[in-house]
C-alpha positions in Angstrom: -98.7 120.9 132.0 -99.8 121.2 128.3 -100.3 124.8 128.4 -97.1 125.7 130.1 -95.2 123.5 127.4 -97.1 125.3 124.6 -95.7 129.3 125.8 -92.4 127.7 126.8 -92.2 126.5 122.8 -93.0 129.9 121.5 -90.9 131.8 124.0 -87.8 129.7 123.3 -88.3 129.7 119.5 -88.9 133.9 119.9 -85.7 134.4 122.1 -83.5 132.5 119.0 -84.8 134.8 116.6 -84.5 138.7 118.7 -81.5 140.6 119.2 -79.8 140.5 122.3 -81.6 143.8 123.8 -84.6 143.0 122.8 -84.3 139.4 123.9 -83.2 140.6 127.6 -86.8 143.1 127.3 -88.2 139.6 126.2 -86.9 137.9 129.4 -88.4 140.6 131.8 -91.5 140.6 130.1 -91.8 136.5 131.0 -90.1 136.9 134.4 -92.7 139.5 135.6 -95.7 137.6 133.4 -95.0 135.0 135.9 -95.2 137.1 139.0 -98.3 138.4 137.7 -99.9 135.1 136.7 -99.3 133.8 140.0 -100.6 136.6 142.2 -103.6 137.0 140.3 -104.2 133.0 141.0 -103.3 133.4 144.6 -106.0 135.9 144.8 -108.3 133.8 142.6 -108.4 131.2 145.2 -108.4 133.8 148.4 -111.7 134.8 147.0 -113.1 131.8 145.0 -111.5 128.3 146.8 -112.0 125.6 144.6 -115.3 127.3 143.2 -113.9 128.0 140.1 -111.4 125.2 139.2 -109.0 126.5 142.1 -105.6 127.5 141.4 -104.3 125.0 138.5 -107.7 126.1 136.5 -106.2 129.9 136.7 -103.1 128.6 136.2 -103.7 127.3 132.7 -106.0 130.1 131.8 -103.5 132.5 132.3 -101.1 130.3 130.3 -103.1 130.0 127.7 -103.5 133.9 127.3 -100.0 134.2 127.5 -99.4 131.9 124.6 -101.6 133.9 122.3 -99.5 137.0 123.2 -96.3 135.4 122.4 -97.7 134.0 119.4 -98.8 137.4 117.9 -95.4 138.6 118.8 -93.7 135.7 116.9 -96.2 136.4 113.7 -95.4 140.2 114.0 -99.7 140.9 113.9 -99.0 143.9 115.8 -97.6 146.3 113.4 -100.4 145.0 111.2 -103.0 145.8 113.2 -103.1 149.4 113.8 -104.9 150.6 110.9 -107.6 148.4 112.5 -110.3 151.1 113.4 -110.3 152.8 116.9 -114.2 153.2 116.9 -113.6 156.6 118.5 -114.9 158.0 115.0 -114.1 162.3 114.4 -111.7 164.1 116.9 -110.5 166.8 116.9 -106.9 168.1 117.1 -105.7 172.0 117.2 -109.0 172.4 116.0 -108.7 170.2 113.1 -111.7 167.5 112.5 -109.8 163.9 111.9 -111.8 160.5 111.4 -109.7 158.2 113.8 -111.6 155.0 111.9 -110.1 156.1 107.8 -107.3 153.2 107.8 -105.5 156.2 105.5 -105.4 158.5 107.5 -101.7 160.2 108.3 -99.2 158.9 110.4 -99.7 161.7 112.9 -103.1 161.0 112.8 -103.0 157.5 113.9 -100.4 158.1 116.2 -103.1 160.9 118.3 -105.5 158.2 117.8 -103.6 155.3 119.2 -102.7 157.9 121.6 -106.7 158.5 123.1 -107.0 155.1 122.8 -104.8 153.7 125.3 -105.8 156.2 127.6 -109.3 155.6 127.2 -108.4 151.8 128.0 -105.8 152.6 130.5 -109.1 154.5 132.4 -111.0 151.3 132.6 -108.5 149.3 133.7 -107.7 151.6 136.8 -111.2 152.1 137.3 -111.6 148.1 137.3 -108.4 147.9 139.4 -109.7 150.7 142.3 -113.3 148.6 142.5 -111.1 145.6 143.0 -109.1 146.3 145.5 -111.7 148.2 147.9 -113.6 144.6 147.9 -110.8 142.7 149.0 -109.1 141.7 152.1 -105.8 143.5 153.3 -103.7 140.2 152.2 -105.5 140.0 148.8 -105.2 143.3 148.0 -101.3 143.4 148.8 -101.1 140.4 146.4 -103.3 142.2 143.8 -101.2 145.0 143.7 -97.7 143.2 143.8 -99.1 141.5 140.3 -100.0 145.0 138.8 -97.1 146.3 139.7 -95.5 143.2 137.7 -98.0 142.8 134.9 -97.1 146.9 134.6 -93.4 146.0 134.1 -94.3 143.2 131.7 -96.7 145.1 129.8 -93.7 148.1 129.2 -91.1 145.1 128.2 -93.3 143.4 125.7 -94.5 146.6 124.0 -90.8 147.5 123.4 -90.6 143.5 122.2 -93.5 143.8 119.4 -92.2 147.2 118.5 -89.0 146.8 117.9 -88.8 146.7 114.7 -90.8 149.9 114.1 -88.3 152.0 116.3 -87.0 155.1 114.9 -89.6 155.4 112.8 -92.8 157.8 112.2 -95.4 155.5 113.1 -93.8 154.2 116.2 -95.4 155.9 119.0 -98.6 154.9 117.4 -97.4 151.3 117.1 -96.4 151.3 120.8 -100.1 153.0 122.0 -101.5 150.5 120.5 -99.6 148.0 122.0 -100.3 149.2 125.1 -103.8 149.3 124.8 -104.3 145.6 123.5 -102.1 144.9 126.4 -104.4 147.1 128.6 -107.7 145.4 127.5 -106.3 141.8 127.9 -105.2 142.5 131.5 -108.5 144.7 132.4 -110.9 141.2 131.4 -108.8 139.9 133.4 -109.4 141.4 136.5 -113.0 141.6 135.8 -113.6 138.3 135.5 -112.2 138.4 139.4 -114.7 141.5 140.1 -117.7 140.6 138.7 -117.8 136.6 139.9 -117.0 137.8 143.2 -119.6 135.7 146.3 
């Protein structure tokens, strides 16, 4: 398979280049990205059949999302990207007004920021999650929850991957919300996509 070629590529060319920690984080991250991949297909084709492409169709989807995470990783985008704009706009902390969208604004700022962020998207996604798993059957939901419970370990691995290299720094708690939440918002259109093309 093309797609499965294409992550195994960028994963082997990423574990070269990472220290030996962070290449073991790197290895969980895959390992439980694979759990997760193939419950989510397993449930794909519990509720869909062959409907939507049936299980190789979700296979290489899921690939395919994969490789564009690993390729971020590999170009470093992530610590570029979190002067990006939250579109949560003024905020207020201890009373203080702060514009969470000024690409300027201090360190501690965009750490908070990042911060409301990630729970604002971590909200959705257990909100997407809960409507999910009250529409499926005993086994599907069992399956569904065995690949959060794995796409939750891989999420945590690969956020210490892309933010290595900010550890020990100011910025890093921001760096790692953020992670987090790109994470979040990749894995809640993925469960959507089961919810809302349900028969």
């Amino acid at each position: 398979m093309a797609a499965q070629q294409a992550v195994s590529q960028v994963y082997d060319q990423l574990l070269v280049d990472l220290p030996q920690d962070t290449r073991n984080k790197l290895m969980g991250s895959q390992v439980n990205w694979e759990t997760m991949r193939d419950g989510n297909c397993q449930v794909e084709v519990d509720l869909y059949g062959e409907q939507r492409g049936g299980r190789w169709q979700c296979l290489v989807t899921l690939t395919r999302n994969r490789q564009t995470q690993l390729t971020a990783i590999a170009n470093q985008t992530l610590l570029s990207g979190l002067s990006e704009g939250t579109g949560l706009g003024e905020v207020s902390i201890e009373g203080d007004r702060v514009n969470c969208d000024d690409p300027n604004a201090p360190t501690t700022v965009q750490n908070f920021c990042a911060g409301l962020v990630y729970a604002r998207d971590d909200k959705t996604l257990n909100e997407i999650y809960q409507e999910l798993t009250g529409m499926l059957s005993a086994s599907s939901k069992d399956t569904l929850t065995q690949a959060q419970l794995a796409w939750i370990k891989m999420r945590d691995f690969q956020c210490e991957v892309e933010t290595a290299s900010a550890a020990g720094g100011t910025g890093y708690e921001g760096y790692r919300n953020h992670c987090l939440a790109n994470a979040t918002r990749l894995r809640t259109a993925e469960l959507r996509t089961l919810l809302y093309d349900m028969p």
